[in-house]
Legacy VTK file of the C-alpha trace (Angstrom):
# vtk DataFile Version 3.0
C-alpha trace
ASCII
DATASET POLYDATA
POINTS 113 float
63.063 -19.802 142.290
66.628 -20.706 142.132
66.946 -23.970 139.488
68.006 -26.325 142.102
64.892 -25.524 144.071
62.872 -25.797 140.770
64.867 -29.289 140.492
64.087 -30.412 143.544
60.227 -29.245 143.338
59.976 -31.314 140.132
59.374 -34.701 141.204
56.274 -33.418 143.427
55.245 -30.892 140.663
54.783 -33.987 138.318
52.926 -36.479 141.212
50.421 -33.660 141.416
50.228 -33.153 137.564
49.847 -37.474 137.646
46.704 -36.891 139.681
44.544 -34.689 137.522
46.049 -35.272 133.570
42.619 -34.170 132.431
43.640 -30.718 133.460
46.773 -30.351 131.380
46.751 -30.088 127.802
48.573 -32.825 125.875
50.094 -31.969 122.048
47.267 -33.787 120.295
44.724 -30.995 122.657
46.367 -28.492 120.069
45.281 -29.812 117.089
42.980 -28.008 114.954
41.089 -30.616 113.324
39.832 -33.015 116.050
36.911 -33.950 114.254
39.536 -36.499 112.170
39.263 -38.670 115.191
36.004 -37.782 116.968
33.900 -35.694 114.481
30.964 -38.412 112.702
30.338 -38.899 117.264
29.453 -35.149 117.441
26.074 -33.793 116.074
27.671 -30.154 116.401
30.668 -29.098 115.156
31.388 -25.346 116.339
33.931 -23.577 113.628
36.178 -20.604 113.915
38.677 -19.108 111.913
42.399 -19.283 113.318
46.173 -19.019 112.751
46.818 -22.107 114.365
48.607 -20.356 117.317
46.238 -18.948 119.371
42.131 -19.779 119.901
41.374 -16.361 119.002
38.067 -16.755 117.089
38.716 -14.759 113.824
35.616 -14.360 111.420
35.553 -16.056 108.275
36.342 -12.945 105.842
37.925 -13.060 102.783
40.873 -11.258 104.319
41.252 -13.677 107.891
40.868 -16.558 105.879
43.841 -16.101 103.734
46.092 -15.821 106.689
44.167 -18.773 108.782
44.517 -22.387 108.465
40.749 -23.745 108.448
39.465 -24.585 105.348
36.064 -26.047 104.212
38.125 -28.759 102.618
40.348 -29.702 105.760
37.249 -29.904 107.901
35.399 -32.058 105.336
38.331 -34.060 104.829
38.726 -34.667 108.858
35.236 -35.498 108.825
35.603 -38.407 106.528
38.139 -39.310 107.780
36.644 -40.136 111.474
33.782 -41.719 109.542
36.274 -44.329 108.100
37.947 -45.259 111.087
36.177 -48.493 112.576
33.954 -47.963 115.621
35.029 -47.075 118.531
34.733 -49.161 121.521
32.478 -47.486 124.239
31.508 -44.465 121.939
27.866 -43.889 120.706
26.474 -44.687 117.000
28.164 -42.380 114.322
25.909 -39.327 113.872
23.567 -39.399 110.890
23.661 -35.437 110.708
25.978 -32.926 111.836
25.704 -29.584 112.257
28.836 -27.413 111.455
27.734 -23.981 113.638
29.679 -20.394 113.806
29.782 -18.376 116.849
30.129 -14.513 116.476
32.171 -13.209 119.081
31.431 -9.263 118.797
34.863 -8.237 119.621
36.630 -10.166 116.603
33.899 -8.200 114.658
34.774 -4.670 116.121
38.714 -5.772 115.592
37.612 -5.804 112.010
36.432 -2.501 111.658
LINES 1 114
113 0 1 2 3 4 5 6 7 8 9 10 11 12 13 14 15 16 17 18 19 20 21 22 23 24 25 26 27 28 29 30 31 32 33 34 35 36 37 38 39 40 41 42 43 44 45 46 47 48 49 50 51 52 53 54 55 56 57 58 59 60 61 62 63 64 65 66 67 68 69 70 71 72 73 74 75 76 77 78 79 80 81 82 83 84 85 86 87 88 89 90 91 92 93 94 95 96 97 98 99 100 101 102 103 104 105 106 107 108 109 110 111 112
């Protein structure tokens, strides 16, 4: 597609986005520690080791851990911090438990070996 065609196809490219925004990922989508905002509203909490650039579920070993970015500390610390914030309008009580749960994804363990 020559750029004036891709200039021209903009304006209807971003009506059509307009209609569905739920399907395209805004910056705040990217961050790793959502729980900051919504974590004390979910009673499971599912964690994975990552690099911060790709969702690539990486075990938490000794060795992916030093290169990842999540941290017992940074999800605690997100964690408390959602429970500080004032309630939210519309949202359900703050959870009384929460479970923090790994998934093992047998191909990041075979990547390992």
């Amino acid at each position: 597609m020559t750029a004036n065609r891709l200039k021209d196809a903009w304006p209807q490219i971003t009506r059509e986005m307009d209609k569905a925004p739920h399907l395209f990922a805004t910056e705040e989508d990217g961050d790793c520690f959502p729980t900051r905002k919504l974590g004390c509203y979910s009673p499971i909490i599912h964690l994975q080791q990552t690099n911060g650039a790709q969702s690539i579920h990486l075990p938490f070993t000794e060795e992916e851990n030093r290169k990842g970015i999540i941290t017992a500390e940074k999800v605690l610390q997100a964690l408390k911090e959602s429970y500080d914030m004032p309630d939210e309008e519309g949202m359900p009580e703050k959870c009384q438990e929460i479970y923090l749960t790994l998934e093992i994804f047998s191909q990041t363990i075979s990547i390992m070996h």
